[in-house]
N, C-alpha and C positions, 0 to 999 in steps of 0.2 A: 827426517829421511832425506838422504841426498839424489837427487836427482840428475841426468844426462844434459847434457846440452840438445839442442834441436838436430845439430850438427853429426854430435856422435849419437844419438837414437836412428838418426836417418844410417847413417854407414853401418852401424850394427845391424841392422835391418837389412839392407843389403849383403849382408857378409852372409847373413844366414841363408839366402835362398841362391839358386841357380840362376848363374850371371846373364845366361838367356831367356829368363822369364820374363814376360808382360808381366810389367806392372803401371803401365799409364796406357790408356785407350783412348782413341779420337777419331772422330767421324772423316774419312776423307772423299769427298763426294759421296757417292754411297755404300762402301764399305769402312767398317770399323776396323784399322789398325793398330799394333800394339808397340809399343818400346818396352824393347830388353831393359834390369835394373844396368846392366854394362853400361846401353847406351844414353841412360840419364844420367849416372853418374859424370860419363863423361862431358857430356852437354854442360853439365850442372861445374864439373873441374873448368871447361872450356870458357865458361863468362864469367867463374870467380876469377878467374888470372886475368880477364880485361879488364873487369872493374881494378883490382887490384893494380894495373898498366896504368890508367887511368886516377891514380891515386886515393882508392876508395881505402878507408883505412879500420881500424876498431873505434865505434860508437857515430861513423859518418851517418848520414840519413840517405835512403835511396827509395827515390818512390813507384812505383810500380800500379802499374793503370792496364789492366786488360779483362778479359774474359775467363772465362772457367775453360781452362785449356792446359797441355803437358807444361807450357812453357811457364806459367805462373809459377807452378813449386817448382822446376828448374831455376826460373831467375830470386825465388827466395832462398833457394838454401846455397844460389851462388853469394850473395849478399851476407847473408847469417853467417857464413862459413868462414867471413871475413872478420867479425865481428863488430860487423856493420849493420845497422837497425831497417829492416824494411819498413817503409810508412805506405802501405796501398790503399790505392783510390779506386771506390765503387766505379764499374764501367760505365756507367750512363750517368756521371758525376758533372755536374751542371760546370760551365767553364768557370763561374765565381769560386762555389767551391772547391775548385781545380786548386785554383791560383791562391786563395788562403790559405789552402792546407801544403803546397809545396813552398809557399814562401814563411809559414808559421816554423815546419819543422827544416827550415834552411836545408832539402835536399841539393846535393851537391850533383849527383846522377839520377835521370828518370829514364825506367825504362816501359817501353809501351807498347802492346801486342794488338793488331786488327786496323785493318783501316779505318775504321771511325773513332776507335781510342787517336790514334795519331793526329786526326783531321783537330779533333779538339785538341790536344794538347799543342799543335802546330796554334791555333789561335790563343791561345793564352799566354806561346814562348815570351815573349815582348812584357808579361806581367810578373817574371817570376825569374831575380836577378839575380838570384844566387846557383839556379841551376847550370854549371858548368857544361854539363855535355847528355847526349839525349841519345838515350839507343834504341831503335826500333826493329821488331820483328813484323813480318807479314804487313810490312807497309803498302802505302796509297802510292802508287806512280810518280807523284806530283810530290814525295817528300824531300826536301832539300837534301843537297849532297854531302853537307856538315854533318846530316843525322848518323851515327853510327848502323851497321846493319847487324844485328844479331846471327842470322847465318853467316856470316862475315867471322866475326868472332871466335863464332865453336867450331867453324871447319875443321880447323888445323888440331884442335884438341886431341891429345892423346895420353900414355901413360904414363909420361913426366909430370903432366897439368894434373893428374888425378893423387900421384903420389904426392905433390905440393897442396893439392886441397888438403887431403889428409890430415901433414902436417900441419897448415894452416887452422883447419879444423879441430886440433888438438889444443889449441892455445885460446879456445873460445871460453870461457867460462859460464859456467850455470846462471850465474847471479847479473851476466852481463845483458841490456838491455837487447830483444830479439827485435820487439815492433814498436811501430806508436801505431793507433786505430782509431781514428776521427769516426768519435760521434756526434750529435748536435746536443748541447745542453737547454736547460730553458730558454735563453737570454739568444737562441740560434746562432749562437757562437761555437763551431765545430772546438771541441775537447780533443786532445790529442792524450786518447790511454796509452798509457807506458807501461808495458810485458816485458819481463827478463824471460829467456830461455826457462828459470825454474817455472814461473808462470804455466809459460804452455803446455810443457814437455810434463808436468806432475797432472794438470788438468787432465789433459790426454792419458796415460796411464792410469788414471785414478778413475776415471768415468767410464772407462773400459773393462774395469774388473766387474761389472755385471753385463756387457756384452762379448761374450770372448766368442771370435772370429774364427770360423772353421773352415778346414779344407774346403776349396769351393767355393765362398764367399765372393762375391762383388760388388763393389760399391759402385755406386751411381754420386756424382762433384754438378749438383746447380744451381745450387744457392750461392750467393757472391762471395767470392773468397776474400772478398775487401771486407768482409764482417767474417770476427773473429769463429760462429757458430760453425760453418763450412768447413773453416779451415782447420778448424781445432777434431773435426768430425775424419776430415781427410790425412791429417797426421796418424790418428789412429790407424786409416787402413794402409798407411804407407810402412808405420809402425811394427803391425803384425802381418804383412805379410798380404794384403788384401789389393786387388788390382783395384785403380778407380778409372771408372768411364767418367769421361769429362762432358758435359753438356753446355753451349757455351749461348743455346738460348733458350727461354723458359717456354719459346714455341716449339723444341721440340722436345720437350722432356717428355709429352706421351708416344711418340715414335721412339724413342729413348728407348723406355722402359720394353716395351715390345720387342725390341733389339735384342739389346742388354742383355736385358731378363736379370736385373740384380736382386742382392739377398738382401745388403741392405742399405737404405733411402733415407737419410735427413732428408727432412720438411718443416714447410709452416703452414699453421690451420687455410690459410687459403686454398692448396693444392686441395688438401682432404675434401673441403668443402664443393674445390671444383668436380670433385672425383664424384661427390657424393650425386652433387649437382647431374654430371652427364648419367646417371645410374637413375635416374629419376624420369630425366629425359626417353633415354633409350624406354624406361616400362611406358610410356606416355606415344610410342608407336608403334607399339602389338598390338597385335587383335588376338581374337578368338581362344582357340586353344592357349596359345603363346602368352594372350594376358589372363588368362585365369590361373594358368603355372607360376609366374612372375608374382601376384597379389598372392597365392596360397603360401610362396615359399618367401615372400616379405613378414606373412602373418606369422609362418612359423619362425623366422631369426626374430621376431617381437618378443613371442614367448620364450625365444631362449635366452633372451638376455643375461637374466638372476644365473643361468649355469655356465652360459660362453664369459660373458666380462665378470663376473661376482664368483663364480666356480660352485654357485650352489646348488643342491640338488634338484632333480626334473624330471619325469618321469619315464620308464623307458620307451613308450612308446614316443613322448616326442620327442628322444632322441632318436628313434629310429626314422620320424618324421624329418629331423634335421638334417641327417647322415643323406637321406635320399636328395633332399634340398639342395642340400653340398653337389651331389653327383652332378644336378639336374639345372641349376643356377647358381649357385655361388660360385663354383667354381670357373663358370664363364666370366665372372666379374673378377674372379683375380688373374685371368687370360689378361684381362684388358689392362692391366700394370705390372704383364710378365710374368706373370704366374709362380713365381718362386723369391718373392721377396718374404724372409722371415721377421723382419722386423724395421716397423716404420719407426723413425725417431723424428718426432713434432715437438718443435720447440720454436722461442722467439716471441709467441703469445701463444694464451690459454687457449685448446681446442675445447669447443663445448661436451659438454658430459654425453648429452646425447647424439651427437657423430661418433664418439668413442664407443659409445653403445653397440651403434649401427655396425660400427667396421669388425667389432671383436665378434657380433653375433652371427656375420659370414667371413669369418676366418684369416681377416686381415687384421694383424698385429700391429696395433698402435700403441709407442709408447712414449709417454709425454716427458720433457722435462723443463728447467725452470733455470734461469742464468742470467749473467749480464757482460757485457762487454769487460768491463771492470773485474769481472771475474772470470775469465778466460775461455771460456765464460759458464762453464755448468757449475751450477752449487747441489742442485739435486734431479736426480733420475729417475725413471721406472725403467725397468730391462725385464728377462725373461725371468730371473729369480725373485724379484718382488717389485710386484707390481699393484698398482689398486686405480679403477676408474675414478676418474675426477680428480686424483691427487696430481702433482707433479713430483711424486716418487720420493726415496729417500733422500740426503746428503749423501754425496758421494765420499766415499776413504778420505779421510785427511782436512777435509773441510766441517767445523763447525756451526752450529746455525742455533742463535738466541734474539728473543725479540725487547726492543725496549718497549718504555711502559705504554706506550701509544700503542701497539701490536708492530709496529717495524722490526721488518726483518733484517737481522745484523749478522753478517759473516765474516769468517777469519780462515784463512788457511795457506796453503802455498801457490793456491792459484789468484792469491787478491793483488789486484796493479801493484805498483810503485806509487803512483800518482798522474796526476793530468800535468802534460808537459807544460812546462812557463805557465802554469797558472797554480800556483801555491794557498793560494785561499781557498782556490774551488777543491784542494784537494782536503784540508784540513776540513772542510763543511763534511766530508761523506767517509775521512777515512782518519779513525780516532791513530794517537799515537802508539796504543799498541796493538795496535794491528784490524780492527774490530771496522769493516766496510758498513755504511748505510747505504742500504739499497733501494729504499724509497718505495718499497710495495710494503704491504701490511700481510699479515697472514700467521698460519700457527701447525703447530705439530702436531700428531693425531697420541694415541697410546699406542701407538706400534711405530709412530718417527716415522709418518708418512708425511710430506710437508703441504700446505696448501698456501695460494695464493689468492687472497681473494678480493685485493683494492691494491689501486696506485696513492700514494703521496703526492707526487709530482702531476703536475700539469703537466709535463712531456706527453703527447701521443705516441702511444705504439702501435701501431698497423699490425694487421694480420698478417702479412710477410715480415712483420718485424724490425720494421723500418722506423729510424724516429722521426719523429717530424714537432719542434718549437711554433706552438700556435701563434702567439704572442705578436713576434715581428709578420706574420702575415697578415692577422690583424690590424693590427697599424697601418702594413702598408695600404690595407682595404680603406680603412677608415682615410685615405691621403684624397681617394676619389669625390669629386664636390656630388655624386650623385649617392652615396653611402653613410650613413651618420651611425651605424651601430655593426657590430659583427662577430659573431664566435666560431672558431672553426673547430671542430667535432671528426672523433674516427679512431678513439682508441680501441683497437682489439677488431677494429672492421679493413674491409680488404680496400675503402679508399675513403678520403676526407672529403667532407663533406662543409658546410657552411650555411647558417641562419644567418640572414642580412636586413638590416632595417633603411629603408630608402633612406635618404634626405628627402621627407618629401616635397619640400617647398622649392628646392632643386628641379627636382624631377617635374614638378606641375609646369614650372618656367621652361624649364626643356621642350616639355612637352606644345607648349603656348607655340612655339617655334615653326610646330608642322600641324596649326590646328588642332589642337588635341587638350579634351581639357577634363577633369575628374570631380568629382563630387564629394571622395572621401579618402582616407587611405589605404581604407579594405579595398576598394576599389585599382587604387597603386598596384598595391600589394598582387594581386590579381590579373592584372592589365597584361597582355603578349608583349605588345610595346617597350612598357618597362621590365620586363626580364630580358627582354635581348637588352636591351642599355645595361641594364647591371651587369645580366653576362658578359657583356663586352668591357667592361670595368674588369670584372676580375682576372677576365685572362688577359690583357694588358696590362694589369699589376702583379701576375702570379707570371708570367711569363719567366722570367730570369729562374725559376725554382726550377729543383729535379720533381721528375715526373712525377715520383712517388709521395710528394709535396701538394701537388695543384689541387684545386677545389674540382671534382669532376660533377660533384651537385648542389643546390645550393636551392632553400626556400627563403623567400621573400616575409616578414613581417606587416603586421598593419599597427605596431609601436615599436617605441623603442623600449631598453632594458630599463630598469628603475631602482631607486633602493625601497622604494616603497610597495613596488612590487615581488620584490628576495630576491628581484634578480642580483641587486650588488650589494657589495661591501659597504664597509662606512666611506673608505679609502677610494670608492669605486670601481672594486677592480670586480668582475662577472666571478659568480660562485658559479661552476662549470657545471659541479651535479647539479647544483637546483636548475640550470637551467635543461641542461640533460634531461631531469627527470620530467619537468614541468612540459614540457616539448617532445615527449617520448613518441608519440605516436606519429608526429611529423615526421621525426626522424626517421622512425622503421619507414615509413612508405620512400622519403628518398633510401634508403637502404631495401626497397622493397624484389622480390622476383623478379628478373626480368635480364633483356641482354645487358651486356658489362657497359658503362656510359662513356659516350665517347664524348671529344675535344666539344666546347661549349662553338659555338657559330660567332662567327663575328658580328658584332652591333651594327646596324642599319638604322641609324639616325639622323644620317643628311648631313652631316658633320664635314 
């Protein structure tokens, strides 16, 4: 099947609606305004013809560093348009990362939206030599006069620059590269995935034939568009016609929603869970009447579970118990995320079975699915026409899915990369010659081709927003500390990393000698207030340079170290990650336990 370019799907799409419609929203102090398709396109004609002044040309690299805002897809499909590769960087993308990923994929132009995007990319200019010229929008005061200005640029734009996009556009081809998308590999070497236009553009069409978008519709954009899920989610509504509210930080996505009021919402298990979280809270400050309606109408979506999420039958009277439920509570819980969102799409990690429960049992539409960078990343969905709890839904159109003899799940289709850029070995480990991705989870098909996922291969952590995170080099850098001799870092599929550390204790005791202070055992170490701030002061001194979504936020002390004698290791040495997962479970859950979110570890007070 042949597919459009990103280029011509966007203008067909435009072509079909009225040139005065909102289809981009953005919060402006406190009112939400909108842009005409007219005046995106135009914006969007206005800084392909700079880049192009500027000698941006087909296959150049251009990186793009900001927020979830109009001007993001503006400055991509200025760039795509050209037939030039957008490479975008997460907006709170640590300066190291900055500077390996604009000097790996040799961008020639960066462009960068918000005054703390620029503040950092101002700090890295000096690391990253092949960027010729730097264009900023909604900059800091303080940004040099070299930087180009984005409103600067599209001013003048009119409808000669938009008849030249056009053409421009016309000469893009499907099979030509649209992005590269750094992820972290094991080894914490950011990967640069390489996406052709067919990549995106079929992904998006093909994942969308079980959500089809109705009059009315709005999407809600706040997930990072630096990760391929967002943006692949926000093509479709630019695609059919769907306006997208742009959210540009995750502290206001529950004012957002309340605004908004969208139909439909990408997510990842963390939101749901925060959601789930305040809906717990709020019953935990009623009284009287108020909590006895709350608990009755809990017990009743319990029992309706088998007939809201499973569709099985239950008896009339408690649906008619239900129906009242709805009138009398539920329906104030979907008030509080805008009351008219028909379907949540959760993807990035597994939501648990039982929040999916929960949400379907008061009327909130969860629907999960399963993907990866590499593949554009959805390979399977649940939507409105088929759907099943616990699964992450079928294969979407066009994409195949067969497991080798281990259970790894292997896919092929039109949405699977190219390869990881200048790295040819790493690409031949995961993507056979013809055509057949490894994707490093294990899992299997049901008898109705419902897909499940239900173990990783890789060592790679996946965060509950979906974030990766390479344990490995944090590790190491733990182990650099003279007060640290052991360390695993832990948190795939949890909303943050955590860390089991085994003192040095013969360090630690000597440290200790220093201010009076002296132990008896290592349980005691392990134990000590003293020695937890010293460690904690180690790790955030060594975790320091990481993005946020990287650092240790908790972290239990040991009274051993790992062993091979104890399954903690290999022959080889290297930590068997479940055994020790499983062996340590109950630690774990309690640093993962109830409670408010963890904040920044305190600095060490050791006299130092």
């Amino acid at each position: 099947m042949a597919y459009p370019s990103l280029t011509q799907s966007l203008l067909d799409a435009i072509d079909r609606q009225p040139p005065d419609r909102g289809v981009m929203l953005h919060k402006v102090g406190d009112t939400w305004e909108s842009i005409t398709a007219r005046e995106v396109l135009r914006r969007i004609a206005g800084l392909s013809r700079a880049l192009a002044d500027l000698g941006v040309k087909t296959g150049d690299r251009v990186g793009l560093f900001s927020t979830n805002r109009p001007e993001w897809h503006i400055a991509d499909f200025a760039i795509v348009g050209l037939g030039a590769i957008n490479v975008p960087i997460y907006f709170n993308e640590s300066p190291e990362r900055i500077t390996y990923i604009l000097n790996d994929c040799g961008a020639k132009v960066v462009i960068a939206f918000g005054e703390e995007q620029m503040r950092r990319l101002l700090g890295c200019r000096e690391r990253v030599g092949a960027v010729e010229h730097i264009i900023a929008g909604a900059a800091p005061p303080e940004t040099p006069a070299d930087v180009l200005r984005y409103e600067s640029l599209i001013s003048s734009a009119g409808d000669a620059d938009v008849a030249e996009y056009r053409r421009r556009a016309a000469l893009v081809a499907s099979d030509d590269l649209a992005t590269f998308i750094y992820t972290s590999g094991t080894t914490g070497v950011p990967k640069g995935v390489m996406l052709t236009h067919t990549n995106v553009v079929s992904n998006t069409i093909d994942s969308f034939q079980g959500l089809k978008p109705i009059e009315g519709d709005i999407g809600l954009s706040f997930l990072p568009l630096a990760h391929v899920y967002e943006r692949t989610v926000d093509y479709g509504y630019l695609f059919y016609g769907v306006p997208i509210a742009y959210v540009r930080k995750i502290e206001q996505l529950a004012a957002a929603l309340r605004e908004v009021r969208p139909t439909i919402v990408a997510a990842v298990p963390r939101v749901f869970e925060k959601v789930y979280a305040n809906i717990k809270a709020h019953e935990k400050t009623t009284s009287g009447f108020r909590r006895k309606l709350d608990l009755w109408a809990e017990d009743v979506a319990q029992r309706c579970v088998s007939w809201r999420a499973y569709g099985e039958s239950v008896s009339p009277l408690l649906k008619i118990q239900w129906h009242l439920a709805n009138r009398l509570v539920f329906s104030k819980i979907r008030r509080g995320i805008g009351g008219r969102v028909r379907a949540f799409i959760s993807g990035a990690a597994p939501l648990s079975k039982e929040l999916l429960e929960f949400f379907w049992s008061v009327d909130i539409r969860v629907y999960q699915g399963y993907g990866l960078t590499e593949t554009s990343p959805i390979i399977s969905s649940s939507n409105p026409q088929a759907n099943r709890i616990g699964s992450s839904g079928r294969p979407i159109p066009n994409v195949d899915v067969r497991f080798a003899e281990d259970g790894e799940i292997l896919v092929k289709g039109p949405c699977v990369m190219k390869g990881y850029y200048n790295m040819p070995a790493d690409t031949s480990e995961v993507l056979s010659a013809d055509g057949w991705l490894r994707t490093g989870d294990i899992g299997y098909l049901d008898a109705d081709g419902f897909l499940y996922v239900t173990d990783r291969k890789k060592d790679l952590i996946k965060t509950a927003a979906g974030k990766f995170v390479a344990p490995q080099p944090i590790e190491n850098r733990l182990r650099t500390s003279p007060f640290i001799s052991g360390a695993i870092v832990l948190g795939d599929r949890q909303r943050f990393i955590i860390a089991l550390i085994v003192p040095n204790f013969a360090a630690v005791e000597a440290k200790g000698r220093e201010i009076a202070l002296t132990f008896t055992s290592p349980a005691e170490i392990a134990t000590h207030p003293w020695v937890r701030k010293l460690i904690g002061g180690e790790i955030e001194r060594l975790t320091a340079h990481l993005a946020q979504y990287e650092t240790i936020k908790r972290f239990a002390l040991l009274d051993h170290d790992f062993s091979f004698e104890g399954g903690d290791l290999t022959y080889s040495m290297k930590i068997k990650r479940h055994v020790v997962a499983e062996r340590y479970r109950d630690l774990i859950a309690n640093l993962y336990a109830e409670g408010e979110e963890p904040r920044p570890m305190p600095p060490c007070e050791t006299g130092q």
